[in-house]
C-alpha positions as CSV (number, residue, x, y, z in Angstrom):
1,X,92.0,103.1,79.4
2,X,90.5,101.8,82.7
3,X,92.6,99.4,83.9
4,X,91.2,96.2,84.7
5,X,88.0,97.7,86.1
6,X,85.9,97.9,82.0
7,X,83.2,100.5,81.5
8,X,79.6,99.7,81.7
9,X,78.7,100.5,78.0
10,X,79.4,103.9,77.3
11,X,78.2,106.0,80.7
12,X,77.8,103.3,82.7
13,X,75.2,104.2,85.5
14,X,73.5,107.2,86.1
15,X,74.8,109.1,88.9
16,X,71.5,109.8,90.8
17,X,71.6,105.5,91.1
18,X,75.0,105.1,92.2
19,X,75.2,102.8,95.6
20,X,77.1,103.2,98.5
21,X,80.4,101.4,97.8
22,X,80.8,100.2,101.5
23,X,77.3,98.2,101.3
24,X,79.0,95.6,99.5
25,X,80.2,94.5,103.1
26,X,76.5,94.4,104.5
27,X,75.5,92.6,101.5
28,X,78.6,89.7,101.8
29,X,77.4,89.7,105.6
30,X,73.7,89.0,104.4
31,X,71.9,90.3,102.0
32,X,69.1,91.4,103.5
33,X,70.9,93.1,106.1
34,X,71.9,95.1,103.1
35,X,68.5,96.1,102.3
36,X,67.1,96.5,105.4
37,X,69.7,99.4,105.7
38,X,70.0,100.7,101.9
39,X,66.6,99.5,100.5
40,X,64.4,100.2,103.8
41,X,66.5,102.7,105.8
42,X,66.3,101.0,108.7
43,X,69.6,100.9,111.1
44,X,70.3,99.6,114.7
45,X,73.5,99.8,116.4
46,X,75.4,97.5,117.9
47,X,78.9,97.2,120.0
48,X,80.7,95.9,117.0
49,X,78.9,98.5,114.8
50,X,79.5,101.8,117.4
51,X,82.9,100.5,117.9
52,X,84.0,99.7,113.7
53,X,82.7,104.1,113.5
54,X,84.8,104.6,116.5
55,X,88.1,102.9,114.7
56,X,87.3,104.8,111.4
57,X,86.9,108.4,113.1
58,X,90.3,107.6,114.7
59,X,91.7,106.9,111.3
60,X,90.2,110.0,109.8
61,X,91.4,112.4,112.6
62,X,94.6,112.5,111.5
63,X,95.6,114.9,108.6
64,X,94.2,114.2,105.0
65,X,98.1,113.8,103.5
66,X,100.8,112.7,104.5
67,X,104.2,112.5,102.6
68,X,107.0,110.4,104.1
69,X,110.2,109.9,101.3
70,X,109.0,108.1,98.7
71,X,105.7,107.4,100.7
72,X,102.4,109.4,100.3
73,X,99.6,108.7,102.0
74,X,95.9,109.8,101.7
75,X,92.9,109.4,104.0
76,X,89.0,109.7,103.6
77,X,90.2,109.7,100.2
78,X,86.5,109.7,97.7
79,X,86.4,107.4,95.1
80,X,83.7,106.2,92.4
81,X,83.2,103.9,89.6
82,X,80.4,104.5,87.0
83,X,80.9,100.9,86.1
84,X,80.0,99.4,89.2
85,X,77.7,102.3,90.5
86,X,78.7,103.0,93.1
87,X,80.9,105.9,95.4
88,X,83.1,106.0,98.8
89,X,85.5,106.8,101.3
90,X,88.9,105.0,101.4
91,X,90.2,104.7,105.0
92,X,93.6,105.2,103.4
93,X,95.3,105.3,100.1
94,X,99.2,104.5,100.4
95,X,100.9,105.5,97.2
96,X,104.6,104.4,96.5
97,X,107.2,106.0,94.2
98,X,107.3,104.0,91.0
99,X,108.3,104.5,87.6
100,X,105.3,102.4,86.6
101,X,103.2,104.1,88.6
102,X,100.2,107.3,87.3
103,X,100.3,111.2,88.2
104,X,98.6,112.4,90.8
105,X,97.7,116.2,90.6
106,X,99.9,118.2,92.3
107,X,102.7,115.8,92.8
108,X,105.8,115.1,90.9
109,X,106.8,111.8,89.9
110,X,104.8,108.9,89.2
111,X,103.0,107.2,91.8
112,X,101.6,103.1,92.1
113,X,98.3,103.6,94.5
114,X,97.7,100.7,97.1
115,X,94.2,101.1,99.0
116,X,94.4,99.8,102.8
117,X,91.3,99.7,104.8
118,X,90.7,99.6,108.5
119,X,88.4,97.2,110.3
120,X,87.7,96.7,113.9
121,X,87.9,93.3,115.4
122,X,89.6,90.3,113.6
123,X,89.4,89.2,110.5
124,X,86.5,87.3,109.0
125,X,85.3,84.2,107.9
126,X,83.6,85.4,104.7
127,X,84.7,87.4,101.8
128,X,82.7,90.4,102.8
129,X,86.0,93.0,103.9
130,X,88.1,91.8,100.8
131,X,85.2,92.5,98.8
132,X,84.9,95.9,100.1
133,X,88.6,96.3,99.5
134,X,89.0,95.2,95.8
135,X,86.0,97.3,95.1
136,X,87.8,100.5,96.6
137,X,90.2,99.8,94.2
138,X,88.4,99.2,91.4
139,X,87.1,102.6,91.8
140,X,90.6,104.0,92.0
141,X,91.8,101.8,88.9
142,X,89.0,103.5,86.9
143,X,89.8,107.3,88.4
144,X,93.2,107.0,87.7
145,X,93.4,104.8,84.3
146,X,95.8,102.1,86.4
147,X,96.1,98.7,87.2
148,X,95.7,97.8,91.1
149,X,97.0,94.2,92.0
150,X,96.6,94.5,96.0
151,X,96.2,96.0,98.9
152,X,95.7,95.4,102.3
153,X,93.7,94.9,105.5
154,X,94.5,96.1,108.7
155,X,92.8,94.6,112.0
156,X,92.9,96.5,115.3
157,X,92.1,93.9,117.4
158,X,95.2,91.6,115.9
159,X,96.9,94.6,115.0
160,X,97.3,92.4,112.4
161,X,97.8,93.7,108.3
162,X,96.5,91.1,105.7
163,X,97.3,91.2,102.2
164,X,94.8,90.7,99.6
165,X,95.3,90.1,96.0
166,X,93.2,91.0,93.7
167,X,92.4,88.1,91.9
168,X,89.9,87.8,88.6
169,X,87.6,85.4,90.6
170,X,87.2,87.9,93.8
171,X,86.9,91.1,91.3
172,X,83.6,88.6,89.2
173,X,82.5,88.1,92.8
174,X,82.4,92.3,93.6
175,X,80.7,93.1,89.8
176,X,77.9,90.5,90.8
177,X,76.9,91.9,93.9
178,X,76.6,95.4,92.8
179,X,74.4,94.0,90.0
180,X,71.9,92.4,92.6
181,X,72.3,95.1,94.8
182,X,71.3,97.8,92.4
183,X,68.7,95.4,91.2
184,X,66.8,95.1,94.5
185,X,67.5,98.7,94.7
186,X,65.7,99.7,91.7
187,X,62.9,97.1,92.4
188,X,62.8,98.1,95.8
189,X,62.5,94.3,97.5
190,X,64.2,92.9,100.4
191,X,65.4,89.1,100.7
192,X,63.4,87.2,103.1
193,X,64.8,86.4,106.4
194,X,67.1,83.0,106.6
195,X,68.3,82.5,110.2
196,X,71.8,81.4,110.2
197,X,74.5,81.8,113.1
198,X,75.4,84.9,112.0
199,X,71.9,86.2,112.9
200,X,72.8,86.7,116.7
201,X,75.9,89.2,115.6
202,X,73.6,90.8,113.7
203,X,72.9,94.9,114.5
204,X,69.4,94.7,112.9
205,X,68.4,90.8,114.7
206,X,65.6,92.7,116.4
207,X,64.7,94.8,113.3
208,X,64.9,91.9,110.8
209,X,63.2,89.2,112.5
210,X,64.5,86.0,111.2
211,X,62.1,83.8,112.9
212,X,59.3,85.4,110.8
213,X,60.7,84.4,107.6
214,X,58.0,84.8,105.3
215,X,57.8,88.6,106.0
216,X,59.9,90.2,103.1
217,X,59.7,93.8,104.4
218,X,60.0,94.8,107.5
219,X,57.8,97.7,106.8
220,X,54.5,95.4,105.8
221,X,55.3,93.3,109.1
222,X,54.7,96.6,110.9
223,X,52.1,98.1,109.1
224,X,50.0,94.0,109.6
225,X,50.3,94.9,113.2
226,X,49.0,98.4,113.3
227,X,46.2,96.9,111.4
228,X,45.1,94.3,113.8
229,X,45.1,97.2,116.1
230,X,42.6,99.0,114.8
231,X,40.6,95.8,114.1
């Protein structure tokens, strides 16, 4: 049994193609921001992006585990899903005493796993942090042979902690973008540029160029203008 989270025929993906899970946010954000960084290795940073690494070492400074009554709590906890293709990090992994919960290893009683993930700044207006969310725990619904309804979001700028269900729609929504992102991956092509608003928050505006938008690859824009200079 996998839970809600079904395998991809029999093995699903090969492990040597498996994604980074957290792309899927990149991706939401733009998808060529995703394959700038995954597809063409190419990475700027930003205040929003130093500051988001900041907020997550913060998180994973404190100790692994931590067991408070019928709370246990896990951090930088590594997940995976051969189904989807992909492997993390969870900022944190709350599990609560329940009856109808799953053994963990090395733990009595049975456990019901909530994922919570940490996020600099204030909540969005796209999908892309919920997506990253159900897809952590999708991972852990397929690790641990459980059903995972929600979990939540927690904002440091708001200090704010958003619930997020785990609908059928938003889980169709994480299953399609890993299918075009390991698409692009294998074929190794990046979106064109398409300037939008969110262009000027972008960590990879200069990189990306969104005014040239009939350059695909940033790496054939390059190499056009070290041949004109040798012309």
């Amino acid at each position: 049994m996998f839970g809600r989270t079904a395998k991809r025929g029999l093995d699903g993906y090969p492990e040597d193609s498996w994604l980074a899970l957290s792309g899927i946010q990149h991706f939401a954000f733009c998808p060529r921001q995703w394959a700038l960084i995954h597809v063409e290795q190419q990475w700027v940073e930003n205040y929003l992006t130093t500051a988001g690494l900041l907020e997550h070492k913060r998180v994973h400074d404190y100790q692994a585990s931590e067991k408070r009554g019928d709370l246990l709590i896990l951090r930088d906890l590594r997940v995976f899903s051969r189904y989807l293709g992909i492997s993390g990090d969870c900022d944190v992994v709350e599990f609560h005493a329940d009856d109808n919960g799953v053994s963990l290893e090395g733990r009595e009683g049975l456990w019901r796993p909530f994922p919570v993930e940490y996020k600099h700044g204030k909540p969005k207006d796209n999908d892309a942090d919920r997506m990253q969310l159900c897809a952590e725990a999708m991972c852990l619904e397929e690790m641990l042979a459980c059903d995972i309804e929600e979990g939540a979001l927690f904002y440091q700028r708001t200090k704010h902690r958003e619930l997020v269900r785990f609908e059928d729609e938003l889980r169709d929504e994480v299953r399609k973008a890993y299918e075009t992102m390991h698409d692009l991956m294998k074929k190794g092509y990046t979106p064109k540029a398409r300037k939008t608003k969110r262009c000027d928050a972008c960590s990879l505006k200069d990189v990306c160029l969104p005014e040239l938008a009939r350059t695909a690859s940033v790496n054939e824009y390059i190499q056009s203008h070290m041949d004109e200079g040798t012309q």
